[in-house]
Biotite code that builds the C-alpha atoms (Angstrom):
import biotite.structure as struc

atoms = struc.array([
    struc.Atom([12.122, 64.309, -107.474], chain_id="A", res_id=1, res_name="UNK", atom_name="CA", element="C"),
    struc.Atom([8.951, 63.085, -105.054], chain_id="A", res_id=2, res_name="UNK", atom_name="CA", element="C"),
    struc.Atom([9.708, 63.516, -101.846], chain_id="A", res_id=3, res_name="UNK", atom_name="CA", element="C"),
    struc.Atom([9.394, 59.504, -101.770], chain_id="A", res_id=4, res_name="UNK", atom_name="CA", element="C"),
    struc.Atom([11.980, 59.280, -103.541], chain_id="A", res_id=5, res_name="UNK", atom_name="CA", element="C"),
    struc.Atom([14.112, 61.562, -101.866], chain_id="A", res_id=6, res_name="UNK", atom_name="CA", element="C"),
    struc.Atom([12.940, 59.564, -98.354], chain_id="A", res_id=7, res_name="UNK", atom_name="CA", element="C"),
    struc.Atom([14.243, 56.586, -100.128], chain_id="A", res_id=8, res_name="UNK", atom_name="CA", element="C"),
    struc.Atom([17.311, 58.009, -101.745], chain_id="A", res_id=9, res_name="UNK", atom_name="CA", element="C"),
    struc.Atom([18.473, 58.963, -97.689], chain_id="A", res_id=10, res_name="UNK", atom_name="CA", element="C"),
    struc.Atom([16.893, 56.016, -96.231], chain_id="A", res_id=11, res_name="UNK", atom_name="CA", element="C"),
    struc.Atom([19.315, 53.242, -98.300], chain_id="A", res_id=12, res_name="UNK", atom_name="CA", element="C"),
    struc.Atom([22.473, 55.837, -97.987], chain_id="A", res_id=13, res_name="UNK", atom_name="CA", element="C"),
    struc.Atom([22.402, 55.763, -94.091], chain_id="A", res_id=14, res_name="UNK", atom_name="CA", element="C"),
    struc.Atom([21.442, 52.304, -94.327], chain_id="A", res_id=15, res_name="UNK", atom_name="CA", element="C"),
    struc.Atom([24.650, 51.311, -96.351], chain_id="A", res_id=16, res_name="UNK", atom_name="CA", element="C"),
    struc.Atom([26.601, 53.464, -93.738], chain_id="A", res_id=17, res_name="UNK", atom_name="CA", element="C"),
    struc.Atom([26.142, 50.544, -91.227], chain_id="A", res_id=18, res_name="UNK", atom_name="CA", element="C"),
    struc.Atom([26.722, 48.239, -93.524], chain_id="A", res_id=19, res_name="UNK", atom_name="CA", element="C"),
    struc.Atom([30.174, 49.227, -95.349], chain_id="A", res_id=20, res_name="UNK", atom_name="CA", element="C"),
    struc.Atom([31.462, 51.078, -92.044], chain_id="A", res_id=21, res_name="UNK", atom_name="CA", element="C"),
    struc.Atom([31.175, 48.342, -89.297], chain_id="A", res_id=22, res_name="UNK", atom_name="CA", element="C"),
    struc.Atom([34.084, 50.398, -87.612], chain_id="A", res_id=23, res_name="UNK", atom_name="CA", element="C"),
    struc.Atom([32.301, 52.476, -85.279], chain_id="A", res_id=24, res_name="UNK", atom_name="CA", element="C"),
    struc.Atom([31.496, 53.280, -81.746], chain_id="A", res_id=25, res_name="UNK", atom_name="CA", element="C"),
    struc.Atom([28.635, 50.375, -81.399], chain_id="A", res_id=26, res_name="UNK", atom_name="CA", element="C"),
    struc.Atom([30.703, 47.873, -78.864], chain_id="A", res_id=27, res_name="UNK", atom_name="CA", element="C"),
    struc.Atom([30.969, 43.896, -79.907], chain_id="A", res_id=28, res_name="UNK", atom_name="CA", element="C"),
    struc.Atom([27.012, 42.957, -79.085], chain_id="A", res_id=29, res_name="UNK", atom_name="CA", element="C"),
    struc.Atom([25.833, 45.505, -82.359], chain_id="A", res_id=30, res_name="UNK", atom_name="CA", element="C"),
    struc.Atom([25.212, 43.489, -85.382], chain_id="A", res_id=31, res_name="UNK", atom_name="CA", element="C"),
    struc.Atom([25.923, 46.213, -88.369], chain_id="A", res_id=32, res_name="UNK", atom_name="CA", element="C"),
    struc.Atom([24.271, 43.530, -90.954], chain_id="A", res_id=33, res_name="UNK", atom_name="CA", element="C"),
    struc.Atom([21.741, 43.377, -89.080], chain_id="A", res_id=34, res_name="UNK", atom_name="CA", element="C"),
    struc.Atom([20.308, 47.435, -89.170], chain_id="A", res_id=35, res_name="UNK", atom_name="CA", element="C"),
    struc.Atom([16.698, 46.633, -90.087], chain_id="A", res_id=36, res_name="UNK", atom_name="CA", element="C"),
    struc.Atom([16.066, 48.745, -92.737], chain_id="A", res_id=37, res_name="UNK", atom_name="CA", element="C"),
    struc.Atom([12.637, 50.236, -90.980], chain_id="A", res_id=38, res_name="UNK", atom_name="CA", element="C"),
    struc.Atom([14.807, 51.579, -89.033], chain_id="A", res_id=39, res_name="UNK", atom_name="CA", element="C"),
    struc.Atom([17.271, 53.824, -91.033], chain_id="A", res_id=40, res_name="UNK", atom_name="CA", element="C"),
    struc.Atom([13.961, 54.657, -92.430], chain_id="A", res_id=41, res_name="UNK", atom_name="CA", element="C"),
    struc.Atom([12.985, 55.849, -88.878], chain_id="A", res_id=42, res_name="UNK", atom_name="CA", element="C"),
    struc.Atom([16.439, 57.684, -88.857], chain_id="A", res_id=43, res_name="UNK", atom_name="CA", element="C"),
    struc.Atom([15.500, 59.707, -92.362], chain_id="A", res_id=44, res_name="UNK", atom_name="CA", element="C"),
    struc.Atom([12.265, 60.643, -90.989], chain_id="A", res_id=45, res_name="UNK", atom_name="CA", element="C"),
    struc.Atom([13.414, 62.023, -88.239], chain_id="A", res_id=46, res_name="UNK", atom_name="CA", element="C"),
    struc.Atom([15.911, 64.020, -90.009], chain_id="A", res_id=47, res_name="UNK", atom_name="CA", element="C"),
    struc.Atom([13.677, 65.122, -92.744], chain_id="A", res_id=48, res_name="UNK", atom_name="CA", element="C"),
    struc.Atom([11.196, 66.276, -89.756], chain_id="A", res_id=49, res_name="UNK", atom_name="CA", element="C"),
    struc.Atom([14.267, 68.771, -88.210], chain_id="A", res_id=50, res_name="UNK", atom_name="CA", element="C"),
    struc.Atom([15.037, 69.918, -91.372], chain_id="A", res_id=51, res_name="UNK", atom_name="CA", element="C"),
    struc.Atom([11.730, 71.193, -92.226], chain_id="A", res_id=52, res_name="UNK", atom_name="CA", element="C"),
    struc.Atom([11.056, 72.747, -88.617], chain_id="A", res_id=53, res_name="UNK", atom_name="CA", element="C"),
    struc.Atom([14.140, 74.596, -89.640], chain_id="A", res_id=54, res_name="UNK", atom_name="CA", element="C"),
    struc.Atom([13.342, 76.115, -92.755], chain_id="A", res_id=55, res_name="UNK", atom_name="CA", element="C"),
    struc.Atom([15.168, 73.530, -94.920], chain_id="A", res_id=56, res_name="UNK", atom_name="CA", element="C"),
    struc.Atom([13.711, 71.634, -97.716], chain_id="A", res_id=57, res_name="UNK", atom_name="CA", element="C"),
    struc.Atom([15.560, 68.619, -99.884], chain_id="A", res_id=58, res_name="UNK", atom_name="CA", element="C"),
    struc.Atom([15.457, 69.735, -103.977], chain_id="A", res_id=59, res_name="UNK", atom_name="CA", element="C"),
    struc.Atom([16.989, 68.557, -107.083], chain_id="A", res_id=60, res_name="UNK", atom_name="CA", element="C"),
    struc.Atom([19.537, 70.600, -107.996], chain_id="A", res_id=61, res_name="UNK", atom_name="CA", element="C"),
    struc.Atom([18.543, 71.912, -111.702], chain_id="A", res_id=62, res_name="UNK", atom_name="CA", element="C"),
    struc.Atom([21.065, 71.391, -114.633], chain_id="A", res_id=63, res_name="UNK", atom_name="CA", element="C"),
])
């Protein structure tokens, strides 16, 4: 797996986070539909960018 695709694969799971769990902490004035995408992708970077300072690395499990 490219690690594209595994940017993408994280990127659209934390974006349908906001989407299908509108139930958290954001207050009335936070539009979950409205999560620009860009910026989950912001969020994966970010994480990806710890991880890897860290020591960790994303792979495809074998099998």
């Amino acid at each position: 797996m490219s690690e594209q695709a595994i940017e993408t694969l994280i990127t659209n799971a934390i974006h349908s986070a906001f989407i299908k769990y509108p139930e958290g902490d954001g207050g009335p004035n936070l539009d979950y539909e409205r999560i620009a995408p860009d910026q989950s992708a912001h969020i994966t970077r970010a994480i990806l960018q710890d991880l890897a300072a860290n020591g960790y690395q994303v792979v495809k499990k074998g099998g």
